[in-house]
Kinemage of the C-alpha trace (Angstrom):
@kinemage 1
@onewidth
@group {chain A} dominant
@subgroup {mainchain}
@vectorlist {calphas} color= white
{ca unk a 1} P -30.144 28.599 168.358
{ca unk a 2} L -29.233 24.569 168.539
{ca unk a 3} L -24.905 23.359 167.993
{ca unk a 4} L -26.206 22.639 164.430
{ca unk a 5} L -27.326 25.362 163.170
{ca unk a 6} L -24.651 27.984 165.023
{ca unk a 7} L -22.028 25.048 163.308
{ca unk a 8} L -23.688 26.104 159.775
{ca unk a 9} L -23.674 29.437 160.211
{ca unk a 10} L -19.525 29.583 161.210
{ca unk a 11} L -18.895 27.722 158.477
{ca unk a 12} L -20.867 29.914 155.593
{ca unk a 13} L -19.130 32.761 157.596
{ca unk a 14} L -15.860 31.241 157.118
{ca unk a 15} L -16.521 30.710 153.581
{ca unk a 16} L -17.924 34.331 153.022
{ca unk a 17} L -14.369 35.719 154.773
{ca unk a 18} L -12.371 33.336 152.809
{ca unk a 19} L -14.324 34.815 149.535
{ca unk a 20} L -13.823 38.438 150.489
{ca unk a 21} L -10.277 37.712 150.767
{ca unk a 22} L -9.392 35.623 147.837
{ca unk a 23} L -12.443 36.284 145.433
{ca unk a 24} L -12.447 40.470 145.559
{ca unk a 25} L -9.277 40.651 145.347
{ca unk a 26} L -9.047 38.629 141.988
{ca unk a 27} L -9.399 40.052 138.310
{ca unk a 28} L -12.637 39.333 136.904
{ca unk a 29} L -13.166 36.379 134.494
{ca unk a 30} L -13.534 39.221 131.639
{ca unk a 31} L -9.820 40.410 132.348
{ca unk a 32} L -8.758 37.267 132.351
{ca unk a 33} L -9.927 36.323 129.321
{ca unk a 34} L -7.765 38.742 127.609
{ca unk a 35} L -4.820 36.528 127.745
{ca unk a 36} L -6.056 33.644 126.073
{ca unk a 37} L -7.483 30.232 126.764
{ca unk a 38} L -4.129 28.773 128.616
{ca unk a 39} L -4.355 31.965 131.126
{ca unk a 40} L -8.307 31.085 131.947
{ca unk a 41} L -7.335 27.319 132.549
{ca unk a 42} L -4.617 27.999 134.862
{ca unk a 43} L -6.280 30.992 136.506
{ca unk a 44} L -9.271 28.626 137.462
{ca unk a 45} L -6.938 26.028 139.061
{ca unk a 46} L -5.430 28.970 141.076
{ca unk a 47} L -8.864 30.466 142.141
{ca unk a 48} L -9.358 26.843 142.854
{ca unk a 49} L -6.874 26.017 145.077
{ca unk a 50} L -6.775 29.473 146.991
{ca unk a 51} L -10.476 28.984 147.401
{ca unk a 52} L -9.708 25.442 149.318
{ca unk a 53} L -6.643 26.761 151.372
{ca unk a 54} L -8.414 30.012 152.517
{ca unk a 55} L -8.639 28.538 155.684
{ca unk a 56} L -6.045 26.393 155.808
{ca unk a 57} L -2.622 26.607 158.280
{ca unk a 58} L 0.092 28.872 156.827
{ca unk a 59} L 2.327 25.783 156.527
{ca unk a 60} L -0.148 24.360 153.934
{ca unk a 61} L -0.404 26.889 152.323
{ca unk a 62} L 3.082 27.610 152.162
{ca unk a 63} L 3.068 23.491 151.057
{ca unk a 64} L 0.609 24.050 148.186
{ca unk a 65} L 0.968 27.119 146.907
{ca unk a 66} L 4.641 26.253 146.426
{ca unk a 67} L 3.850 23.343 144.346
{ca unk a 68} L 1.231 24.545 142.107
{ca unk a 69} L 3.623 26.952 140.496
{ca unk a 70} L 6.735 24.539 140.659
{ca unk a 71} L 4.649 21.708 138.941
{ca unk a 72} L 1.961 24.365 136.783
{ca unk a 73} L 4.682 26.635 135.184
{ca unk a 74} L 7.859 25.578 133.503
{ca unk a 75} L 11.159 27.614 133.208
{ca unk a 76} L 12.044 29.584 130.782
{ca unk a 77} L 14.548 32.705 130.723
{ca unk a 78} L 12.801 35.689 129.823
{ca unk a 79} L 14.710 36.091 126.622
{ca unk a 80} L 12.615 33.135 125.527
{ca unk a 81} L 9.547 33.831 126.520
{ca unk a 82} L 9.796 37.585 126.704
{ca unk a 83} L 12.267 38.702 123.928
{ca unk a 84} L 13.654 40.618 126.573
{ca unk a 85} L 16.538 40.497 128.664
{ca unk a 86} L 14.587 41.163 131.821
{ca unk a 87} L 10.779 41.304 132.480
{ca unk a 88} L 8.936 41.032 135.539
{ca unk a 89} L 5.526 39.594 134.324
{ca unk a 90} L 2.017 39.636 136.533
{ca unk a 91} L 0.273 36.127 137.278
{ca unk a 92} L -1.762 36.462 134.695
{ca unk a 93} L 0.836 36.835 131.707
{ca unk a 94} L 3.037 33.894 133.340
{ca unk a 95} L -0.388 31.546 133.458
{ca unk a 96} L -0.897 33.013 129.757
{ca unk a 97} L 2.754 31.745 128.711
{ca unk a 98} L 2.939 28.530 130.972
{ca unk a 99} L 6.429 29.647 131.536
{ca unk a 100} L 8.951 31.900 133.311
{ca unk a 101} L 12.041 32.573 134.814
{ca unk a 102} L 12.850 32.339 138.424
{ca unk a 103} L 10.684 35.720 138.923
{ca unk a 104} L 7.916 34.205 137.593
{ca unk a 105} L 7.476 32.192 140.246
{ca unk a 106} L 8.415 34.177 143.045
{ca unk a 107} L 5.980 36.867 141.964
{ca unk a 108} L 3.536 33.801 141.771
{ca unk a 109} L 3.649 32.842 145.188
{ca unk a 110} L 4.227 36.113 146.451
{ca unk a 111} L 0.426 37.215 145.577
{ca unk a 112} L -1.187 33.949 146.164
{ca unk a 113} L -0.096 34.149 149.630
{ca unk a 114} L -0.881 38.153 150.082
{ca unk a 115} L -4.136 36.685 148.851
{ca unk a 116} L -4.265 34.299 151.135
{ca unk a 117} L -4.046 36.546 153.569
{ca unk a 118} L -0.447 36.239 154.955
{ca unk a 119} L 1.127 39.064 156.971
{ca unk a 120} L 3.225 40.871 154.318
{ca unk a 121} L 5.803 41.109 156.731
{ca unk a 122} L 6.236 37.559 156.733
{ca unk a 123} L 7.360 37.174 153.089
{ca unk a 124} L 10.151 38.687 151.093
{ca unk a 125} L 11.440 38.056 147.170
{ca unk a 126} L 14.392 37.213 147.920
{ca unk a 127} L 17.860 38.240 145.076
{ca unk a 128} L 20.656 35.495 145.800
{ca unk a 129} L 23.884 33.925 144.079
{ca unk a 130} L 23.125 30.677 143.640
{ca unk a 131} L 26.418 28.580 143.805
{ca unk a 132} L 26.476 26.588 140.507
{ca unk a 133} L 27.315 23.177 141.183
{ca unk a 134} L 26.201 23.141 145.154
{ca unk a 135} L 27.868 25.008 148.107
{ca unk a 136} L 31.216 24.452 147.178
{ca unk a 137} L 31.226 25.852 143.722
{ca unk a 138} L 32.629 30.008 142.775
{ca unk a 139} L 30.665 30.186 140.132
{ca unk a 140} L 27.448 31.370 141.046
{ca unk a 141} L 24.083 32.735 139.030
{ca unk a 142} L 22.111 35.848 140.193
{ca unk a 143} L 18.396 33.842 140.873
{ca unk a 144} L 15.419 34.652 143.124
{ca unk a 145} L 13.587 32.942 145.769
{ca unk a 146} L 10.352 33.932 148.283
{ca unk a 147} L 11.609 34.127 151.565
{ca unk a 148} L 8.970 33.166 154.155
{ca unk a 149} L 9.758 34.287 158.088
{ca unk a 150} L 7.679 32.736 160.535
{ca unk a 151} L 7.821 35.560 163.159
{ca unk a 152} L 10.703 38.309 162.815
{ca unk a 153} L 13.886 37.964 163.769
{ca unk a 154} L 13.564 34.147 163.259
{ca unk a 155} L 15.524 32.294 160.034
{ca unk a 156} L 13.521 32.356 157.074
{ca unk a 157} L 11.816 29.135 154.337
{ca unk a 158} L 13.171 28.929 151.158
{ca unk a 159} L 10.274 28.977 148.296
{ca unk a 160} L 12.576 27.823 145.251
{ca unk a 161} L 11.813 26.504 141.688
{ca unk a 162} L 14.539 25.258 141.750
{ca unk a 163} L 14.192 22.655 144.716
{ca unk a 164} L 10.692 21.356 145.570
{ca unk a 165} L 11.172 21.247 149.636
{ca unk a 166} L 10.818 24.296 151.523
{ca unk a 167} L 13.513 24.248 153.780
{ca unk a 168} L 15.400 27.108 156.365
{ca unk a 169} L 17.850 29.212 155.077
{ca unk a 170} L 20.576 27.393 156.787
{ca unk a 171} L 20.325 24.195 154.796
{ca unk a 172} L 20.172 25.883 151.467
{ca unk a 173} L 24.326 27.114 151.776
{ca unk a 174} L 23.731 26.628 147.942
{ca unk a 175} L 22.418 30.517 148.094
{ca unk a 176} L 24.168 34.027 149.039
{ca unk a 177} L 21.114 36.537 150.077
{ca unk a 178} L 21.958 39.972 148.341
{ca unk a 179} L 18.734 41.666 148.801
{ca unk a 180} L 15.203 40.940 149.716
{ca unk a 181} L 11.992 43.284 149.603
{ca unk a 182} L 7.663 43.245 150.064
{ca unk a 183} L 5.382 45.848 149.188
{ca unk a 184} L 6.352 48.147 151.970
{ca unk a 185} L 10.264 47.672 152.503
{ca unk a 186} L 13.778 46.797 151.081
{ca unk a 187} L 16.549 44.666 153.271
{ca unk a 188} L 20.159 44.858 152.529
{ca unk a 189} L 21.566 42.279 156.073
{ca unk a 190} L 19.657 43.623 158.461
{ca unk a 191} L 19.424 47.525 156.990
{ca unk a 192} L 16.083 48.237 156.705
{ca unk a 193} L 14.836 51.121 153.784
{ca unk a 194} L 10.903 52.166 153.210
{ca unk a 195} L 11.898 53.655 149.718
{ca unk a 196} L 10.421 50.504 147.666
{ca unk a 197} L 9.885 53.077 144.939
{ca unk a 198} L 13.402 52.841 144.204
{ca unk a 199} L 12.599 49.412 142.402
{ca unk a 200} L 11.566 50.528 139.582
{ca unk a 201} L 10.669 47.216 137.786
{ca unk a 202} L 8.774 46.251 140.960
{ca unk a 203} L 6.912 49.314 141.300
{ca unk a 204} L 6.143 48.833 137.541
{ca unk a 205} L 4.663 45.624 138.337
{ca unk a 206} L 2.518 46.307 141.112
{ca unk a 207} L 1.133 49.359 138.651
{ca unk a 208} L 0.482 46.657 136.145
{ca unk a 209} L -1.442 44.027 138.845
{ca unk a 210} L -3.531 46.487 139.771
{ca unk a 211} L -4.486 47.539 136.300
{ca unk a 212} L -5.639 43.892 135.873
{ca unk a 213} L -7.682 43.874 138.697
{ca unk a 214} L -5.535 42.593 141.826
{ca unk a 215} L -6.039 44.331 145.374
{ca unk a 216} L -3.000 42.761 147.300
């Protein structure tokens, strides 16, 4: 077998792994469709650009995947959108709204990079205070962020809507951690609890996702 044709073959394999990651684990056009024209525009752009980072660093993905959903999806409080004081929506009814609360996008990114195939270990949704008015300020806001930890034990990237770098926990004083949580555990400091079922709105969600055809 010549350099050449071994060279082809890697790359169709890469391409058939990055497929098995990101395109079975997808809902099918048909699903999609359900929720309108707006939801099958943005969906394609997101099968799009998981489709071109499958193989890319974490840090680019972290990069992009950020971005899409900070410059794709405005906010909107869930009262708005929703007519409800809190609703934790799946990717699909965010891309069918165009909008969303802070949630919204941390649920976003959350799956595209489980899709993506990042460790779930490695990223958290994130509850914080965010101090109104910068570090300073008393008055603070109950918001959530994705929380991205590079190995464990080591400080965490902030994924925020509401700032467009990604930057350590450390130089975002702007936000007091309450809780964080994955699909397998719940962090209060550094108290570890297995019990996700306990989040009910969560659990609810993941129910919902995999109704619509995710496998996360």
């Amino acid at each position: 077998m010549t350099r050449c044709v071994r060279r082809v073959l890697a790359g169709l394999l890469l391409a058939l792994l990055c497929l098995a990651v990101v395109g079975r684990s997808l809902p099918s056009q048909q699903a999609v469709a359900r929720y309108g024209p707006q939801a099958q525009k943005l969906f394609r752009e997101w099968q799009d650009l998981l489709n071109t980072l499958g193989t890319s660093p974490e840090a680019a993905q972290l990069k992009e995947v950020n971005a899409f959903f900070n410059r794709r999806i405005a906010y909107a409080e869930d009262k708005v959108v929703w007519k409800q004081e809190d609703y934790w929506p799946t990717p699909l009814e965010t891309f069918s709204k165009g909008a969303g609360d802070c949630k919204s996008f941390v649920i976003g990114k959350y799956v595209s990079l489980r899709l993506l195939g990042v460790d779930p270990d490695k990223i958290r949704l994130t509850y914080v205070k965010a101090r109104i008015g910068g570090p300073a300020s008393n008055v603070t806001q109950a918001h959530m962020v994705l929380a991205y930890y590079p190995a464990p034990d080591v400080e965490p990237l902030v994924l925020d809507n509401l700032v467009t770098s990604i930057l350590p926990a450390s130089q975002r004083p702007d936000l007091i951690p309450v809780f964080s949580f994955n699909m397998e555990s719940i962090w209060v400091g550094t108290t570890q609890n297995n019990n996700v079922s306990r989040l009910t709105r969560w659990k609810q969600l993941l129910d919902k996702m995999k109704a619509e055809g995710f496998i996360l």
